[in-house]
C-alpha positions in Angstrom: 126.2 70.3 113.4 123.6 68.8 115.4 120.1 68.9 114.6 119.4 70.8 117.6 122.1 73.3 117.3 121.1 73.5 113.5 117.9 74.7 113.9 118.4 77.2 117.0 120.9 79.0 113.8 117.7 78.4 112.0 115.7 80.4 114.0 118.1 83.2 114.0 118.7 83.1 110.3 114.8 82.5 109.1 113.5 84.1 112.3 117.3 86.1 113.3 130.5 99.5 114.4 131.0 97.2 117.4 134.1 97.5 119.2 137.1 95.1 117.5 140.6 94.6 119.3 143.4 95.6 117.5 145.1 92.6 116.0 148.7 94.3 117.1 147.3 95.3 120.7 147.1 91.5 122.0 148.9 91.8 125.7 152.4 89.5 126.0 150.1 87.6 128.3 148.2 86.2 125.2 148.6 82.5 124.3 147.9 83.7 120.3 150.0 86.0 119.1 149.6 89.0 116.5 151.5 86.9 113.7 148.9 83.9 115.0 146.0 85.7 114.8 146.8 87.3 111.5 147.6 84.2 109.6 144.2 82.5 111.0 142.5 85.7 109.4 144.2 85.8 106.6 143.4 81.7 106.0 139.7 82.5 107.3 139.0 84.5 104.6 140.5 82.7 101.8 138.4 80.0 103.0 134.9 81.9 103.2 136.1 83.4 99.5 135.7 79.6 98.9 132.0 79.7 99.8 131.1 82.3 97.4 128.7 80.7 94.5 129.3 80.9 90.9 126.7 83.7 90.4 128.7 85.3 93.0 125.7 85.3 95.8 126.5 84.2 99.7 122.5 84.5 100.8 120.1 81.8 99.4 117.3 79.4 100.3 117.5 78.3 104.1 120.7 78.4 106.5 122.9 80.5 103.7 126.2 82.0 104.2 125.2 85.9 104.2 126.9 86.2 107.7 130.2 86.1 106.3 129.9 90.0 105.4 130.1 90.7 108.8 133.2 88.1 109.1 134.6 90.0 106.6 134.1 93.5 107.7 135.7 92.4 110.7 138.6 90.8 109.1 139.2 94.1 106.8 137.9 92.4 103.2 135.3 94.2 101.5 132.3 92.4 100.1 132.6 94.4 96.8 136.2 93.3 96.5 135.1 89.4 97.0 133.9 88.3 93.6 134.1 84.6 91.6 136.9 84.3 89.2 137.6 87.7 89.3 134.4 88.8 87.8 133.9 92.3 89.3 130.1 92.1 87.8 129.4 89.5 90.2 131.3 90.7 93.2 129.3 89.8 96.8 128.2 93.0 97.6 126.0 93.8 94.0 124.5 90.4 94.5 123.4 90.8 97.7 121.5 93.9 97.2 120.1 93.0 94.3 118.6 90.3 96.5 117.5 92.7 99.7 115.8 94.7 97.0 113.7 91.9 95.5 109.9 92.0 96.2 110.2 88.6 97.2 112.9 88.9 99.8 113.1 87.9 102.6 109.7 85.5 102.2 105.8 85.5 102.5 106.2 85.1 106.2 108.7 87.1 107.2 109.6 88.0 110.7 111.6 90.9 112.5 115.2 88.8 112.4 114.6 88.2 108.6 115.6 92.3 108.5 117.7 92.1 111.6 120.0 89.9 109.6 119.8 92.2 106.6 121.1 95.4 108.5 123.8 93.8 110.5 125.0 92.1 106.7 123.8 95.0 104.2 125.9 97.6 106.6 128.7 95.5 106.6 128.7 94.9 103.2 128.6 98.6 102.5 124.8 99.2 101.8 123.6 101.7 103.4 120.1 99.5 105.0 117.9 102.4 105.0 118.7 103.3 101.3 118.8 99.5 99.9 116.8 100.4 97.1 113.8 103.1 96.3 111.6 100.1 97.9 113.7 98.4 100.6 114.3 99.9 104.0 115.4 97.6 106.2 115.3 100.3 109.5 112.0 100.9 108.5 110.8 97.4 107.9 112.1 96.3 111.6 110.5 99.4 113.2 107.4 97.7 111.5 107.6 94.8 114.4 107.9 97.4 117.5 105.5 96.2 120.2 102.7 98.7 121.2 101.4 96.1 123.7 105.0 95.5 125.3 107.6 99.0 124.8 111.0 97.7 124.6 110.3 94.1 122.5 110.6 93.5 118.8 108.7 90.8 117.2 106.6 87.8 119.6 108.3 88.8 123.0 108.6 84.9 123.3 111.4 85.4 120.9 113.6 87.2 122.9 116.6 87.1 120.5 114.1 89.3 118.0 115.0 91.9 120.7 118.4 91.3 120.9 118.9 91.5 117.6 116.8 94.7 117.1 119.4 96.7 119.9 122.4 94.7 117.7 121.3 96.1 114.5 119.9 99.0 114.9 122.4 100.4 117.5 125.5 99.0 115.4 123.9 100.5 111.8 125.1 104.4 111.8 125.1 106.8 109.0 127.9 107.0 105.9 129.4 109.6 108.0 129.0 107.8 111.2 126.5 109.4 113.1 123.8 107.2 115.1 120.6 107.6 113.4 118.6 105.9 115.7 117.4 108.0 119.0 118.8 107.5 122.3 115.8 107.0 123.9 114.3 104.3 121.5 117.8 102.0 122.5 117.2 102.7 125.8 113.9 101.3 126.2 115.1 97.9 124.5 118.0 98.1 127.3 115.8 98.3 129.9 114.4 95.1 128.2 117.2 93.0 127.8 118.5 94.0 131.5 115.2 92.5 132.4 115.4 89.8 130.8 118.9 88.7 132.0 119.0 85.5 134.2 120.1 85.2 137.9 123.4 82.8 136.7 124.3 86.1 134.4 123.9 85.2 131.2 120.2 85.0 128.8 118.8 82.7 126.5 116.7 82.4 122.9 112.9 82.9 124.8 111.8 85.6 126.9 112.6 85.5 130.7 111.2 88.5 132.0 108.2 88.2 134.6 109.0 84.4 134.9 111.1 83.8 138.3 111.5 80.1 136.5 112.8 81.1 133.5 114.9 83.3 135.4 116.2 80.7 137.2 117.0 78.5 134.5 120.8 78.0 132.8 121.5 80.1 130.1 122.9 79.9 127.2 126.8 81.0 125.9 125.6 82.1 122.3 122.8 84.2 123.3 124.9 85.9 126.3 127.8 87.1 123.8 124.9 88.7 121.5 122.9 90.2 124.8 126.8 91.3 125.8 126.9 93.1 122.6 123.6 94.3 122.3 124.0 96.6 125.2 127.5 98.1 124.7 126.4 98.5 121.0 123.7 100.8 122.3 125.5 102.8 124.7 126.2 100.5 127.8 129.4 100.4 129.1 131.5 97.3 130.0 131.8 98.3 133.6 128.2 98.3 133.7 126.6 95.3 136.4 125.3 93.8 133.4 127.8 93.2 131.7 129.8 92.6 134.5 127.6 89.7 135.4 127.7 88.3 132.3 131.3 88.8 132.1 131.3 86.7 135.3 128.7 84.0 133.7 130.6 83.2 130.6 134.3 82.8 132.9 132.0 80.4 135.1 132.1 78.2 132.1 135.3 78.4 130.4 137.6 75.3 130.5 140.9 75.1 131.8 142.9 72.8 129.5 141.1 74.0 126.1 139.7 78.1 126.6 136.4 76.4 124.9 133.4 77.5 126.9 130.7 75.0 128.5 128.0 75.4 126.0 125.0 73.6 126.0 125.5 72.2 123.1 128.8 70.9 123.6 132.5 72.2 123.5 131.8 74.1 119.8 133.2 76.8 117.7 130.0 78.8 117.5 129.5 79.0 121.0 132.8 80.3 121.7 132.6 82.6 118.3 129.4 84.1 119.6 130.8 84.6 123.1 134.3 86.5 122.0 132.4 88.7 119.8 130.3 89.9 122.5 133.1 90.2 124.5 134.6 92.1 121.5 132.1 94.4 121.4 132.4 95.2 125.0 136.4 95.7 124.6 136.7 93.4 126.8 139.8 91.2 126.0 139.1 87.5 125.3 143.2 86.8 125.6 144.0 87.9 129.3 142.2 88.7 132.8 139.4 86.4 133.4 139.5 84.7 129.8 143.2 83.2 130.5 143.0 80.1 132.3 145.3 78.7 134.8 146.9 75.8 132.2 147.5 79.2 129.7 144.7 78.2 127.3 142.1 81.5 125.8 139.0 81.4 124.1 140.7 82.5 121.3 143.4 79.9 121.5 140.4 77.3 121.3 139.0 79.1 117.9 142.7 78.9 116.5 142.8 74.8 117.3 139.3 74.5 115.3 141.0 76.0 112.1 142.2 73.7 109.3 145.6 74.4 108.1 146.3 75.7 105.9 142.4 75.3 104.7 141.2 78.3 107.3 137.8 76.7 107.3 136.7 76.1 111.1 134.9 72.4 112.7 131.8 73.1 114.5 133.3 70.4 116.9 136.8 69.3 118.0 136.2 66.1 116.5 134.7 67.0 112.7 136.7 66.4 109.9 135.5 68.9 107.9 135.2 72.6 108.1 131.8 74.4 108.3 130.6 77.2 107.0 128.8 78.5 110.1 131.5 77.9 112.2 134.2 79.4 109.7 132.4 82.6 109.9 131.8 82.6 113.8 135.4 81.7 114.0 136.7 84.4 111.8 134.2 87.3 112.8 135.9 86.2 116.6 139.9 85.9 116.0 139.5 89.0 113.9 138.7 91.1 116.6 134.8 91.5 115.7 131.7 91.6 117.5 128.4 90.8 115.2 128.7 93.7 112.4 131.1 95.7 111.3 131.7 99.0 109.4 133.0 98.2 106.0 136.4 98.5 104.9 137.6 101.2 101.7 137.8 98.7 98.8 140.7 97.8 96.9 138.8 97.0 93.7 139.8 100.4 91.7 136.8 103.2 91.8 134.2 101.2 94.1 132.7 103.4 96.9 132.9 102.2 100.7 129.0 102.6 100.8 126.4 102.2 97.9 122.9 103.4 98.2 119.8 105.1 96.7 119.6 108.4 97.1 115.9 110.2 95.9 112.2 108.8 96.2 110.9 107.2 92.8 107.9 109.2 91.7 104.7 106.2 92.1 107.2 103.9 94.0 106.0 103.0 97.3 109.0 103.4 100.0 109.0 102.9 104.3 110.4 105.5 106.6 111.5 105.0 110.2 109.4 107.0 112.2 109.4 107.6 116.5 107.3 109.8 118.2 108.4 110.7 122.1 106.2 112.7 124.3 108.8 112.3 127.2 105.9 110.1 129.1 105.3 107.8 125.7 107.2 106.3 123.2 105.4 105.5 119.3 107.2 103.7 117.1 106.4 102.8 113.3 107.3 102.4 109.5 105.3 104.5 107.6 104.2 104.1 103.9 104.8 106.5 101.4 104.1 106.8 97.8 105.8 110.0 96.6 105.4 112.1 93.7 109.3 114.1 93.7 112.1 113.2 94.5 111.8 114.1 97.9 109.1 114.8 100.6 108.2 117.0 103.5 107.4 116.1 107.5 104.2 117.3 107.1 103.3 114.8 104.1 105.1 112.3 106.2 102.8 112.7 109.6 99.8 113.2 107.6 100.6 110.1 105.9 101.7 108.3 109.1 98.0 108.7 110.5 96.6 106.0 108.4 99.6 104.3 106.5 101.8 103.2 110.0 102.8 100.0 111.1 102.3 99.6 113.8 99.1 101.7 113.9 99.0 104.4 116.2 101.8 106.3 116.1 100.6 109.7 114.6 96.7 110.0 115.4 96.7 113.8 114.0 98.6 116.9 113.5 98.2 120.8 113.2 98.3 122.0 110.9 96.9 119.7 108.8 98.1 121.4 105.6 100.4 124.2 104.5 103.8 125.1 106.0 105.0 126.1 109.0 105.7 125.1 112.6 104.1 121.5 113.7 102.1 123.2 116.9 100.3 119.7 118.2 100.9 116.3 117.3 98.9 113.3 118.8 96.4 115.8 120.5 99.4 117.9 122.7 100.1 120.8 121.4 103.5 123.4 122.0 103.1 125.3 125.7 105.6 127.7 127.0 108.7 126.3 126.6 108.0 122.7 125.7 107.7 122.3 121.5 107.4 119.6 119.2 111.2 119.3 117.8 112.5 117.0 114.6 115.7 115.1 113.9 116.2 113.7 110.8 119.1 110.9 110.9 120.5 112.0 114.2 121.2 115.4 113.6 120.6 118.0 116.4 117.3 118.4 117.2 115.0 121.8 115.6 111.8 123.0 115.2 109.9 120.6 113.9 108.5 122.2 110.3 105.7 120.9 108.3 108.1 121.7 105.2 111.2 120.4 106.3 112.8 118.1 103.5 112.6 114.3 104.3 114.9 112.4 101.6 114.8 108.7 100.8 115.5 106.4 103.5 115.5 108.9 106.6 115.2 108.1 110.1 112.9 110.0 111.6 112.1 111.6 115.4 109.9 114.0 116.9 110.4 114.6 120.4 108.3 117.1 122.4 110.1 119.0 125.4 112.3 121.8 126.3 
């Protein structure tokens, strides 16, 4: 990998249920074939098994291998079933969270991809991200970098793919049971930011675009237009949209006839072409017919297939490597496998392990996050509120009253009536309930209700208050 390509995955990785094609639904048209596509998964996971350390851990110092949950989500393994010589103590999944739950994690500078990455990879791991631990809530700790001075950005707004990432993981990361816990309205906003940001050839790029005809202007990239891709029909956008129609156009604009590898700016590489697929994945949009088949018969796909050492089933970054990658082995797996950039885990084979593992109640004196928004219908607060319980469980009220001076970012409740007690929530933020239009709760996207002071709030819930009819 070059330097430069190295540390743009640096970035993502210190900084940084989509839609999967069936394996048996490939068209005849296909150059790779079910039986193709299903040995090259098969291979790509033996080979990120490979990767797996003696202590059983995939995450560590620096560029790590902690993508490969997503990889192997989307290639049907389970983390918890992925374990070093067997050991079930040490099996990938236990390892992991031990880590997200560590103080330390992710470092003493860490930024809004730092917990990006730990959503998309906890959720497919089968850790539920908002319930890591009594202390760890990863929703709420990326609600934390929400930008009160620019609505729609997460993290430095020069650092677009923060934002991408942001729609990506929080979009993608649903309930146990499936349901989208993050509100409508809160993706939306972050749509309207990536649309902005989407550059006249089609496709986007790592840095912020928006406002800047230049930047605009400029050639974009192939990896950052299959995550933008995903972003938005991850959070509701469909593929017939003119975005994504657009983009759809950008990346065929670059796709090579004799190989199916895509232009990138970096070179002819299996990153590039695994971060493409798996936004086009996510989109349903089929990387093995239509616009993705070229005129000599050659696919994107077919180009991921070529980089895979048989019967190794590690991928080359480049055509001409003589060695497999572990970046590009889990680019080039998430991709043939039918995956966009996360995935919902697989039932485990190991005997009596649970799909999802989580924390379920507040510890009593142990300080835990909650991911809070606040909609007036004009204006949209968003923050990760600090709470220090003393049950096992808490009320709105307690929350809000909370929120007013332990929110990041600051702002987002400024008061609430009644201050104490129980009862209906009559004013937040200085507007108060008139005629029809009331101050209404969700709590992990459930149907909206009254909002009540003494409503329960349980460990790791999303939460909304929306005022309106």
């Amino acid at each position: 990998m070059t330097s430069t390509r190295a540390s743009r995955h640096a970035l993502l990785t210190a900084a940084c249920t989509l839609s999967a094609l069936a394996l048996t639904a490939v068209p005849a048209s296909a150059t790779s074939s079910p039986a193709q596509l299903a040995t090259a998964r098969t291979n790509g996971v033996s080979y990120l098994r490979s990767l797996q350390a003696a202590d059983g851990s995939y995450a560590g110092a620096g560029l790590s291998n902690e993508w490969a949950f997503s990889a192997f989500a989307a290639a049907g393994t389970a983390a918890v079933d992925v374990a070093p010589g067997g050991d079930t103590t040490k099996n990938a999944r236990t390892v992991y969270r031990n880590l997200l739950a560590t103080p330390a994690w992710p470092s003493t500078s860490p930024v809004v991809t730092d917990y990006e990455r730990g959503i998309i990879n906890a959720y497919s791991a089968g850790i539920d991200p908002a319930r890591v631990s009594a202390s760890r809530n990863l929703i709420a700790d990326t609600y934390a970098y929400w930008q009160n001075s620019a609505p729609g950005y997460w993290g430095a707004p020069s650092n677009f793919n923060g934002t991408v990432f942001a729609l990506l993981s929080l979009g993608g990361a649903r309930t146990q049971a499936g349901v989208q816990r993050i509100p409508q309205t809160l993706l939306d906003t972050s749509v309207t930011t990536v649309r902005a940001n989407q550059h006249n050839d089609g496709g986007w790029n790592f840095s912020k675009a928006e406002g800047d005809p230049t930047a605009l202007a400029a050639a974009s990239d192939i990896d950052m237009t299959g995550a933008a891709m995903a972003s938005l029909c991850v959070s509701g956008v469909p593929a017939t949209d003119p975005a994504i129609t657009k983009a759809r156009g950008f990346l065929k604009s670059k796709l090579i006839n004799t190989s199916g590898a895509f232009d990138a700016m970096f070179g002819v590489n299996t990153d590039s072409n695994g971060w493409a697929v798996s936004g086009l994945n996510a989109c349903g949009i089929n990387p093995q017919t239509g616009d993705f088949l070229t005129k000599a018969g050659k696919t994107p796909v077919d180009f991921l297939i070529a980089q895979q050492f048989k019967p190794g089933g590690g991928f080359k970054y480049q055509p001409s490597d003589t060695s497999p990658s572990g970046y590009a082995s889990i680019d080039g797996l998430r991709a043939v496998a039918g995956g966009g950039f996360m995935a919902t885990p697989p039932v485990p084979a190991t005997t009596g392990a649970p799909q999802w593992v989580s924390t379920t109640g507040f510890t009593t004196g142990t300080t835990s996050k909650l991911a809070l928004t606040v909609d007036t219908g004009s204006a949209l607060k968003v923050c990760s509120v600090a709470v220090t319980p003393t049950a096992s469980t808490l009320t709105l009220g307690a929350v809000l009253d909370t929120a007013t001076s332990a929110a990041i970012p600051a702002g987002c409740v400024t008061s609430v009536a009644p201050g104490s007690g129980s009862g209906i929530i009559t004013s937040v933020n200085g507007l108060a309930n008139s005629g029809g239009s009331t101050w209404k709760a969700s709590v992990d996207g459930a149907a909206a209700a009254s909002a009540n002071r003494d409503t329960v709030i349980n460990l790791g819930d999303t939460l909304s208050l929306r005022y309106g009819s």
